[in-house]
C-alpha positions in Angstrom: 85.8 92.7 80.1 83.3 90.3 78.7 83.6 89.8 74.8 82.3 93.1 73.2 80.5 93.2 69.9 81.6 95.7 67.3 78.9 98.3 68.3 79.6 98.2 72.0 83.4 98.8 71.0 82.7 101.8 69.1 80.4 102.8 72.3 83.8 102.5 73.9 85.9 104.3 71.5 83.2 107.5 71.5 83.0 107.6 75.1 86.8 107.7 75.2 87.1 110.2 72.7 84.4 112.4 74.9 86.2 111.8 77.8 89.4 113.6 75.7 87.4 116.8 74.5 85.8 117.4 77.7 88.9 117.0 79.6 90.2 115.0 82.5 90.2 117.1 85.7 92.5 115.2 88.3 90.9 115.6 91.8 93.1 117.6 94.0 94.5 116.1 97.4 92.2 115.7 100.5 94.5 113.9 102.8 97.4 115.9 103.8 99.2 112.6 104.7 99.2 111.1 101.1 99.7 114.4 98.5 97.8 114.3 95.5 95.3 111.4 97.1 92.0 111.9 97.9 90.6 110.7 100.8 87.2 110.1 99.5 86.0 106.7 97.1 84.5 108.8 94.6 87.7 111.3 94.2 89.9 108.3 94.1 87.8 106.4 91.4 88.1 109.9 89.5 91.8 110.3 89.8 92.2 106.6 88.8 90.5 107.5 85.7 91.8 110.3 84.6 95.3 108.5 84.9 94.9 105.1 83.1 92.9 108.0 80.3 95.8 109.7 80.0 98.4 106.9 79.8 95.9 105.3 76.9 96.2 109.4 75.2 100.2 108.8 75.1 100.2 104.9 74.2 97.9 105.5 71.2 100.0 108.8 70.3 103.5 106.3 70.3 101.2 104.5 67.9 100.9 107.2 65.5 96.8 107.3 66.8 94.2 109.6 68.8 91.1 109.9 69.8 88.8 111.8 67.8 85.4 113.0 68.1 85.1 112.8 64.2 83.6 110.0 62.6 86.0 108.0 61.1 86.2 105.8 57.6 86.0 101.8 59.1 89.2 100.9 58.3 90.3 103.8 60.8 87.9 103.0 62.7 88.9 99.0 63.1 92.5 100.3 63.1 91.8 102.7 66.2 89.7 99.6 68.2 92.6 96.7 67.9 95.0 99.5 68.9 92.7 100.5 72.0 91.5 97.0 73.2 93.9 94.5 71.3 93.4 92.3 68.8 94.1 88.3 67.9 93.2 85.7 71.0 92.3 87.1 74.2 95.5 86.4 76.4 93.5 87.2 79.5 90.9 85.2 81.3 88.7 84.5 84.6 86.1 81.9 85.1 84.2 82.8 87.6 82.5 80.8 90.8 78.9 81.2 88.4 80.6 79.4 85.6 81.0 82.5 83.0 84.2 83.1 81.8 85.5 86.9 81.3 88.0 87.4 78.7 90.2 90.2 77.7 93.1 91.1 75.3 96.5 92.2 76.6 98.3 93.8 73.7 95.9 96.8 73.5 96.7 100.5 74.8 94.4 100.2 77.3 96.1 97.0 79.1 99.2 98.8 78.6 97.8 101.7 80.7 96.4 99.6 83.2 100.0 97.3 83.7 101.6 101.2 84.0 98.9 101.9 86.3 98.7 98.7 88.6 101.9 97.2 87.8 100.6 94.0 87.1 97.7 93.6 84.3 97.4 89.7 84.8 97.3 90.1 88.6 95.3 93.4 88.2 92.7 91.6 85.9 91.7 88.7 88.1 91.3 90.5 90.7 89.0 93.6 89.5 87.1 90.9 87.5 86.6 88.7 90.9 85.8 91.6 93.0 83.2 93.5 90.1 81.5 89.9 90.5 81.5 89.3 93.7 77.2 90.5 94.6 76.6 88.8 91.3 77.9 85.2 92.8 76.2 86.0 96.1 73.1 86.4 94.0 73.9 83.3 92.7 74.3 81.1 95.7 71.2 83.0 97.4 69.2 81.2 94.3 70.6 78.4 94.9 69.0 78.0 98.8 66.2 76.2 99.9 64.9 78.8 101.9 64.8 81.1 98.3 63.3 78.7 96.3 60.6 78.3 98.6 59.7 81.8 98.7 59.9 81.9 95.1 57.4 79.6 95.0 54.9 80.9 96.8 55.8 84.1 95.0 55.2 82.0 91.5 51.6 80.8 93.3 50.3 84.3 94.0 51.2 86.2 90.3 49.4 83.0 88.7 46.3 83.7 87.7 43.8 81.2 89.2 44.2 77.8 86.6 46.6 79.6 84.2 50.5 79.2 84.3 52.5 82.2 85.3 52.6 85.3 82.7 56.2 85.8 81.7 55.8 89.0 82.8 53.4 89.9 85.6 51.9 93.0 86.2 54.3 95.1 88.1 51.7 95.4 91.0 51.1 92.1 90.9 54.4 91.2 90.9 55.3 93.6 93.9 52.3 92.7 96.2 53.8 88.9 95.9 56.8 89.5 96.5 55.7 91.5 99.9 53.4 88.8 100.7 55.5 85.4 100.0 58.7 86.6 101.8 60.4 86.7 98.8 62.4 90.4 99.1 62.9 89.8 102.7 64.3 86.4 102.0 66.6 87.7 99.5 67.5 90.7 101.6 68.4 88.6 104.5 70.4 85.9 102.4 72.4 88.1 100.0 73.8 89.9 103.1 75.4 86.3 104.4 76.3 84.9 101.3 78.2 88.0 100.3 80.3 87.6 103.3 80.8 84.2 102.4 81.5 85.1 99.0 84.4 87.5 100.4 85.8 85.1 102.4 86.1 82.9 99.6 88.2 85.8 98.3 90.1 87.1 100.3 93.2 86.9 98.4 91.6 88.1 95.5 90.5 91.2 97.5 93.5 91.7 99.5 95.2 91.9 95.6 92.7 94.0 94.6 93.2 96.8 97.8 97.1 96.7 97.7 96.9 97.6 93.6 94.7 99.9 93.8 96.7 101.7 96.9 100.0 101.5 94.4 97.9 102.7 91.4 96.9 105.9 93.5 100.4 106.6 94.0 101.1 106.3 91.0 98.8 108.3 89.3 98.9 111.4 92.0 102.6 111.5 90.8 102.0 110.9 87.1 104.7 113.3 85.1 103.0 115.2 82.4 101.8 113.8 79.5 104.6 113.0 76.7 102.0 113.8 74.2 100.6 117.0 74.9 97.1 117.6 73.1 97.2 120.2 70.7 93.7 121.3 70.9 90.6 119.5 71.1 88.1 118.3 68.4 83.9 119.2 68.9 83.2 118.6 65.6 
């Protein structure tokens, strides 16, 4: 995850904590062949979720914490974040094909849930970073081509007003009739689609990682024992 700032952290933490009081229903199995796996990406994604939530529930609970959807004093509030998401230097990190580099702590509950999970938080981390990013470095190398560049050109020419420079920000119908006319939408269309399967060829280890964790984490979390740390009722205040 990128580098939060406090508030987006506290985002995290209530979002979390709403998660908790609205409960976690596991998706039940739709392929007889794998019990407890859905067969579907979206029942999958929800099963995934519910586990690493609950593994972050009993991690915080060893630590003596939960989530809450009270406000809390700061110091609680600071204590409950470093648990959550770590604290001190960020021991993981990715620099990606664009040049940014994602960074993210290891010592928090919610690494800890995700190394349970996936069985590797290091391997696990480079590869959902690289393959969350991988339109984002298509979209990259697309603005990067000749072909592009041209076409945002002649995009640039036709939301100029006649002797002016370009508004910052055209009018939206301006902006849409040029992008119709110049090739411009078309042209990205066509060379997103090829430099995404570039882009996946570059990283094809990175995505083979990604499918044979998130096979074992489904496994995993379909047979997930119950929790250690039962809730004892939920907070709505």
């Amino acid at each position: 995850m990128l580098r939060r700032t406090s508030r987006a952290r506290r985002a995290l933490v209530t979002a979390a904590a709403s998660l908790l009081v609205s409960g976690c229903a596991v998706v039940g199995p739709d392929d007889p062949g794998t019990p407890g796996v859905p067969a579907d990406r979206a029942g999958q994604d929800s099963l995934l979720k519910a586990a690493e939530h609950r593994l972050v529930v009993d991690c915080l609970a060893d630590r003596g914490l939960a989530l809450t959807a009270r406000p809390r004093a700061p110091d609680e509030d600071r204590t409950l974040q470093a648990a959550l998401f770590g604290a001190g230097p960020r021991e993981l990190s990715v620099t990606l094909a664009t040049g940014a580099t994602v960074t993210a702590h290891e010592d928090g509950c919610l690494a800890t849930a995700r190394g349970r999970l996936y069985g590797d938080t290091r391997r696990w981390f480079r590869a959902q970073v690289t393959v969350d990013n991988l339109r984002t470095e298509a979209q990259a190398r697309v603005r990067d081509d000749p072909a592009h560049q041209e076409a945002l050109a002649r995009w640039t020419r036709c939301a100029s007003p006649p002797g002016l420079p370009r508004p910052d920000r055209p009018d939206p119908a301006v902006a849409a009739r040029c992008a119709r006319e110049s090739g411009l939408d078309a042209v990205r269309a066509r060379l997103e689609a090829v430099e995404l399967a570039v882009v996946r060829a570059l990283h094809r280890d990175e995505l083979t990682a990604y499918r044979q964790l998130r096979d074992r984490a489904l496994l995993r979390a379909a047979e997930l024992p119950a929790s250690t740390h039962p809730q004892k009722g939920h907070d709505h205040s």
